[in-house]
C-alpha positions as CSV (number, residue, x, y, z in Angstrom):
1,X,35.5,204.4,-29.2
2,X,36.7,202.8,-26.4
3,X,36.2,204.2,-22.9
4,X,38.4,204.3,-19.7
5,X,37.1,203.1,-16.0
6,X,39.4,206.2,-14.8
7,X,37.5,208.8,-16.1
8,X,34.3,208.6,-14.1
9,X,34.2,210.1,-10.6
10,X,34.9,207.7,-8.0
11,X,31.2,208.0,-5.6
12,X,31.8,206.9,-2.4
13,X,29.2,204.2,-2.0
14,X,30.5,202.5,1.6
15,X,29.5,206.2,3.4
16,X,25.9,206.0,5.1
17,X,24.9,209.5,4.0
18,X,22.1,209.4,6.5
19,X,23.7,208.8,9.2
20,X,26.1,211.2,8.6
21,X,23.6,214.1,8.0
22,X,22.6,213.8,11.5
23,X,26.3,215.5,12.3
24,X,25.8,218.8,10.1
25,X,29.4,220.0,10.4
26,X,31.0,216.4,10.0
27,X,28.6,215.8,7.1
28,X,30.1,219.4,5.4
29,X,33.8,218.7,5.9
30,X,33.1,215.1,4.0
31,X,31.4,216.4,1.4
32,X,34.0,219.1,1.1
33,X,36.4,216.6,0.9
34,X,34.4,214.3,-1.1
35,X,34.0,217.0,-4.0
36,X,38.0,218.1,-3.8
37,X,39.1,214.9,-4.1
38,X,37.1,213.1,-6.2
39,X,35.4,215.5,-8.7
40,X,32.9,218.4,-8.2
41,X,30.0,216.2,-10.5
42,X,29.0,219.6,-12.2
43,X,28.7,221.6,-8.6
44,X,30.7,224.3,-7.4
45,X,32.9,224.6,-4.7
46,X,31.1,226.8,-1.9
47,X,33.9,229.5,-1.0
48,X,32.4,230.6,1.9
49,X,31.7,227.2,3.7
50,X,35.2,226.5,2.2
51,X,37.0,229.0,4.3
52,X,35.3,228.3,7.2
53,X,36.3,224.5,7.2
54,X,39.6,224.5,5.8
55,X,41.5,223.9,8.6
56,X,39.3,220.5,9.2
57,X,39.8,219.3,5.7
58,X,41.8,215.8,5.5
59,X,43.0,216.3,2.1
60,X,46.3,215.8,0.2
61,X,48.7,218.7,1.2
62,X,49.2,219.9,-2.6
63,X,45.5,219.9,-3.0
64,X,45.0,222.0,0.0
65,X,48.2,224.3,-0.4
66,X,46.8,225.3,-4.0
67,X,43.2,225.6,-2.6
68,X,44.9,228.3,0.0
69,X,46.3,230.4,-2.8
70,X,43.3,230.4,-4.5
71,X,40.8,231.7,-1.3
72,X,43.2,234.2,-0.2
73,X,45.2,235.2,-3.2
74,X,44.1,239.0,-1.8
């Protein structure tokens, strides 16, 4: 069986993680963004933490349009 390269999630290897967790809120929008755009690797999204960032989130406008219908469908 042969297997694709574009079915495994894309990890973001050039991102110094450690660094970054010294920021906590920069380090939550980009892995927010990390897990919308490139795969949720078995996690889920956290609603909460969701909502309170969406408005920060650099993501692609269809992406973040559906996300919106989804968290306040209400």
């Amino acid at each position: 069986m042969k297997e694709n390269w574009y079915n495994y999630s894309m990890k973001n290897w050039s991102t110094d993680t450690k660094r970054l967790l010294m920021d906590p809120k920069k380090y939550t929008i980009w892995k927010l963004e990390q897990m919308i755009n490139f795969g949720l690797d078995g996690e889920k999204l956290p609603e909460k933490i969701l909502k309170d960032n969406f408005n920060k989130l650099n993501i692609d406008s269809l992406k973040k349009e559906f996300l919106k219908k989804l968290l306040w469908s209400n």
